[in-house]
C-alpha positions as CSV (number, residue, x, y, z in Angstrom):
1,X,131.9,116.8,102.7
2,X,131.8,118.1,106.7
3,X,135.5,117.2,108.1
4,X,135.8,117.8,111.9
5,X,139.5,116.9,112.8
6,X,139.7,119.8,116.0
7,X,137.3,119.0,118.5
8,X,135.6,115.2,118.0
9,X,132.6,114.9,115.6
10,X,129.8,117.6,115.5
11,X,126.4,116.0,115.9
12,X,124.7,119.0,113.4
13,X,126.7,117.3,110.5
14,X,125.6,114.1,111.6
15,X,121.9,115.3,111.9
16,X,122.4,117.0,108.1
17,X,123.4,113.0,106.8
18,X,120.5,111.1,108.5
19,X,117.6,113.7,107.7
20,X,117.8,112.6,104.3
21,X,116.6,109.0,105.3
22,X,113.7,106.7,106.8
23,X,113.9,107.6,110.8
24,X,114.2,103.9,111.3
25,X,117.5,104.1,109.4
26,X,118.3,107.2,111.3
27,X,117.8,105.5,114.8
28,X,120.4,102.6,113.5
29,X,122.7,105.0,112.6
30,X,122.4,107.2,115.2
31,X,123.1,103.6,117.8
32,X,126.2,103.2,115.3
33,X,127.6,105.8,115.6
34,X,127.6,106.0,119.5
35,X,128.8,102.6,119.8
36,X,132.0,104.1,117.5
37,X,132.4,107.0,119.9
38,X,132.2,105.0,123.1
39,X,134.8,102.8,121.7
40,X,137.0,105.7,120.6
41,X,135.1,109.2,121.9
42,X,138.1,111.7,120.0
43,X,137.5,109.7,116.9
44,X,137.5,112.4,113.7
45,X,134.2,112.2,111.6
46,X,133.9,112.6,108.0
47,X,130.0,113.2,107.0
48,X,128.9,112.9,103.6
49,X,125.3,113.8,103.6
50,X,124.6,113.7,99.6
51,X,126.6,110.3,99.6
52,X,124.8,109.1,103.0
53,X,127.9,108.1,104.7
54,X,130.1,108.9,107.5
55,X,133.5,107.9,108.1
56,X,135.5,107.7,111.3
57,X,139.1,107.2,112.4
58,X,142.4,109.2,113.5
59,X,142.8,111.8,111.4
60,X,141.1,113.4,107.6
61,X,142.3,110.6,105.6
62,X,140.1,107.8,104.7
63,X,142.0,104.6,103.8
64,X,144.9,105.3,105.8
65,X,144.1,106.7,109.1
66,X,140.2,105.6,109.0
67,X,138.9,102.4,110.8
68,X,134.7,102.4,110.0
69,X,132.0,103.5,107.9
70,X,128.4,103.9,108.6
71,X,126.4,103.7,104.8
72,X,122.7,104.6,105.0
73,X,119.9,103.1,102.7
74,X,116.3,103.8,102.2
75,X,115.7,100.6,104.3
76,X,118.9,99.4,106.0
77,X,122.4,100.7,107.4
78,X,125.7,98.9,106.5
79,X,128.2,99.4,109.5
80,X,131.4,98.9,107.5
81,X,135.8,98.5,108.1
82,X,137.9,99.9,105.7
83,X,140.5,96.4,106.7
84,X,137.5,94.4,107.2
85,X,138.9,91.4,105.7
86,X,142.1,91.3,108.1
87,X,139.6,91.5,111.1
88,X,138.9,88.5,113.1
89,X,135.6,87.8,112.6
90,X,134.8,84.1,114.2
91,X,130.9,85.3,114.1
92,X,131.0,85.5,110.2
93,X,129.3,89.1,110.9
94,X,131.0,90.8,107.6
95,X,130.0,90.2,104.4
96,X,131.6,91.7,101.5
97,X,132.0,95.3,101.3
98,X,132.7,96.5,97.5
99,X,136.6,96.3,97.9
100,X,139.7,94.3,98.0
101,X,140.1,94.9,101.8
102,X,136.7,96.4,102.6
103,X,133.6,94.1,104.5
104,X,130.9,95.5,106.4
105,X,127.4,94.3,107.9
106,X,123.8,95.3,107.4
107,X,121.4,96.7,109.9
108,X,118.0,96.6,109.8
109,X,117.5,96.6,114.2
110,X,119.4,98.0,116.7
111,X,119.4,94.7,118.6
112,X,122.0,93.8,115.7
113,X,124.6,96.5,117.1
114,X,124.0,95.2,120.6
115,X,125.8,92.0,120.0
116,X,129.3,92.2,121.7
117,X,130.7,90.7,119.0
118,X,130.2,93.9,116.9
119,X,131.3,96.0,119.6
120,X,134.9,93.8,119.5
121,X,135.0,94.4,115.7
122,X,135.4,98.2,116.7
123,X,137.6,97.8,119.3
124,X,140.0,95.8,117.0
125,X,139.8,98.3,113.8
126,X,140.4,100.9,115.9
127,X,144.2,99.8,116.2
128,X,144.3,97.7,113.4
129,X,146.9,99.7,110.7
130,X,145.4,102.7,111.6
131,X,147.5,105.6,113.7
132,X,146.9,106.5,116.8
133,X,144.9,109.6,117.6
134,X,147.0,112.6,118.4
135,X,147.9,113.6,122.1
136,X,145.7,116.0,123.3
């Protein structure tokens, strides 16, 4: 696992993760993920590159300080919340995501993350039962 919890997420860990994957799963990921950081640009990332995932939130810890997930797939991305479930979601975007609390969405175009509707489902995670980022 690559934490970065000092200085915002490091694009070389980022890079490490979608190598391992179709291009056209890297491009979705890569629009993901800068959606994430223009909603919250000090966000901490988690990469997982043997696991294909990244995490982001407020701090290192997952479930309790994390908001998103981006899971990559030979031919798709799933762009995931940890409270997913709690989320107003009056587009029926989210699907369910493997857990009690979890739900996420698959990607297979960009034109997907474009929708402000996903962009709103950020914007709420970010604050929903998840600390805010440190001052700083």
């Amino acid at each position: 696992m690559s934490t970065n919890t000092d200085s915002g997420p490091r694009p070389e860990q980022f890079q490490e993760l979608i190598a391992r994957f179709d291009p056209r799963v890297g491009e979705f990921a890569v629009e993901a993920r800068a959606l994430i950081l223009d909603v919250m640009p000090r966000a901490v990332e988690l990469v997982w590159p043997n696991q294909g995932t990244a995490s982001y939130g407020t701090g290192p810890r997952k479930m309790s300080e994390h908001f998103c997930y981006l899971s990559l797939f030979p031919r798709y991305l799933r762009l995931g919340f940890y409270y997913g479930t709690e989320l107003p979601d009056p587009e029926h975007l989210l699907i369910d995501g493997g857990g009690k609390l979890m739900r996420s969405m698959k990607i297979t175009n960009t034109d997907q993350l474009h929708r402000p509707a996903v962009r709103t489902l950020i914007e709420l995670a970010t604050t929903h039962r998840v600390p805010p980022l440190p001052r700083g």
